[in-house]
Structures are given as C-alpha cells and as structure tokens.
N, C-alpha and C positions, 0 to 999 in steps of 0.2 A: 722538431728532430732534424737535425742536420746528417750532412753523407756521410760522413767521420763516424756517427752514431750508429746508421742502415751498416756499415761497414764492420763495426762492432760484433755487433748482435749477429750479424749472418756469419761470421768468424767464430766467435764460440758456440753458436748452433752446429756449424760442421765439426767442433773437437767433442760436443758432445756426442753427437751421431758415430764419428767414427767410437770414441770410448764406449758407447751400448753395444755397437755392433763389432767387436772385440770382447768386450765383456759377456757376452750373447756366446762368443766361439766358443771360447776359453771353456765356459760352467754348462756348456753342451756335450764337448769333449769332442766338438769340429774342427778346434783350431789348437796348434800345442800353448802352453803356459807360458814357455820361456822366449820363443821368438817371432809366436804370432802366427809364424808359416801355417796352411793348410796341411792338418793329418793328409797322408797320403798322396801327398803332393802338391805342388808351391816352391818355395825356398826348399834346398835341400837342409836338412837336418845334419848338426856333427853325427862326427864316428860316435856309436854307440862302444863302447870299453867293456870288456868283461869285466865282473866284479873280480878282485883278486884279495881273500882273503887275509890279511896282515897277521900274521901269528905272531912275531915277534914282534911288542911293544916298548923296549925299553930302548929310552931314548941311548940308553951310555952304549949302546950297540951300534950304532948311528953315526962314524966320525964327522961324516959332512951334513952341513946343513945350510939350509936358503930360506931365503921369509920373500915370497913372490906373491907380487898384487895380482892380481886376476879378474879384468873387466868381461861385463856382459851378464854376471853370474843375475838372478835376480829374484830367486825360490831354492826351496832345499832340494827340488831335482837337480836343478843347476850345479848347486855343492855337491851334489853326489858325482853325477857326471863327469866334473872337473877329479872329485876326489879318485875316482874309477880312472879316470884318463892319465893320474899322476902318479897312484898305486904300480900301474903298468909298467912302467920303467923298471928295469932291472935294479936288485936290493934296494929297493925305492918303499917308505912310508910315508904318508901327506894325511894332514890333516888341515881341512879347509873350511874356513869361516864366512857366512855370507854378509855378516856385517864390515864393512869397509875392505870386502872382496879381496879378502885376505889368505893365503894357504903358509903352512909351514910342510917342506918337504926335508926329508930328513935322508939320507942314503950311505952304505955301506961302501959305496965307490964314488968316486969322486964324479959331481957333477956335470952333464955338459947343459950350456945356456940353450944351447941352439935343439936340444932333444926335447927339453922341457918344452921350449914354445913349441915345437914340431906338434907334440900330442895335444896339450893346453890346445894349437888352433886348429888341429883333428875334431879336438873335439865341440869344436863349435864356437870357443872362448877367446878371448885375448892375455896373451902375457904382458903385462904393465910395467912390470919392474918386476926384479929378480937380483936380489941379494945377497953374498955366501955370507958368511957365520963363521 
C-alpha cells in the first residue's frame, strides 16, 4: 500500500466522521436541518417570516409574474421559509418548489428585483435568477 493509498482512506475516513457527526445533530435536534448551524447558536439563522395566509388564489388576479431560482433551499422547511419570506411582499403570492429550487411569484404590483433578493437573502437563501413573465 502506497502514500497515494494511506492518503485515500484517511480522506474519506474524515467525510465519513464529519457526515455521522452531522447526521448525529440533525436526528437529535442539536443541530438545524437546513444549515447545519448549532440550535441556539453558531451561524446565525435567516429571518424567520411570518406565515401570511394567501386567500386569494386565482392566478388571473395576478398581472405580474416571475419564475425565480432559489439556491440553498434543501428540505421542505426551506420551501416554506422561502415561501413565507416571498408571501411577505406586498399583494405578493409565491409558490415554491424544492425540486430544481424553483418558485413562482405572482403579484398584483409590479415587481421590484432588488425586494425580492432583499427577503429571499433575509431569509437565509440565495436568489439565482429571477425572471418576469
């Protein structure tokens, strides 16, 4: 067994260690789901968003619309989060998909680019792109 080899083995020895001991936090409820950080201190945590009811659902209500990527997301807390965080905006609907971190925001006023990343990176996440309709 050559050094190339010793060098191997002690390299995925420590990605296994670190993934137990993450995976250890996480299903203890020591560490959060989404970024790892220490409950109650560590990395600070996004803005937490109030949930904001959506009563009105129909899209033809809606003049403007955006199809905005959304990195970081990587559980359905995360979709919520984000979705909570993009509810927020004034006559604002969103509805966000964690497959290929994806949202549609829908608004009754015309969009601004720069409010949407504003809350999206409140709340912890990244805007990736952001497209009107």
């Amino acid at each position: 067994m050559g050094i190339a080899d010793i060098v191997i083995i002690v390299a995925v020895a420590a990605l296994f260690v670190v993934a137990a001991v993450r995976f250890l936090g996480t299903a203890t409820g020591k560490r959060d789901c989404c970024s790892g950080a220490a409950k109650g201190g560590g990395a600070p945590a996004g803005k937490k968003f109030k949930l904001v009811e959506v009563t009105d659902t129909d899209p033809a209500h809606y003049p403007y619309e955006a199809e905005l990527g959304i990195g970081g997301m990587s559980c359905e807390h995360c979709v919520a989060a984000v979705t909570a965080a993009l509810d927020s905006l004034p006559s604002a609907w969103a509805e966000v998909t964690l497959a290929g971190g994806q949202a549609r925001l829908r608004a009754k006023r015309p969009l601004d680019e720069a409010a949407v990343r504003s809350v999206v990176e409140q709340a912890g996440y990244r805007l990736v792109s952001f497209k009107e309709r």
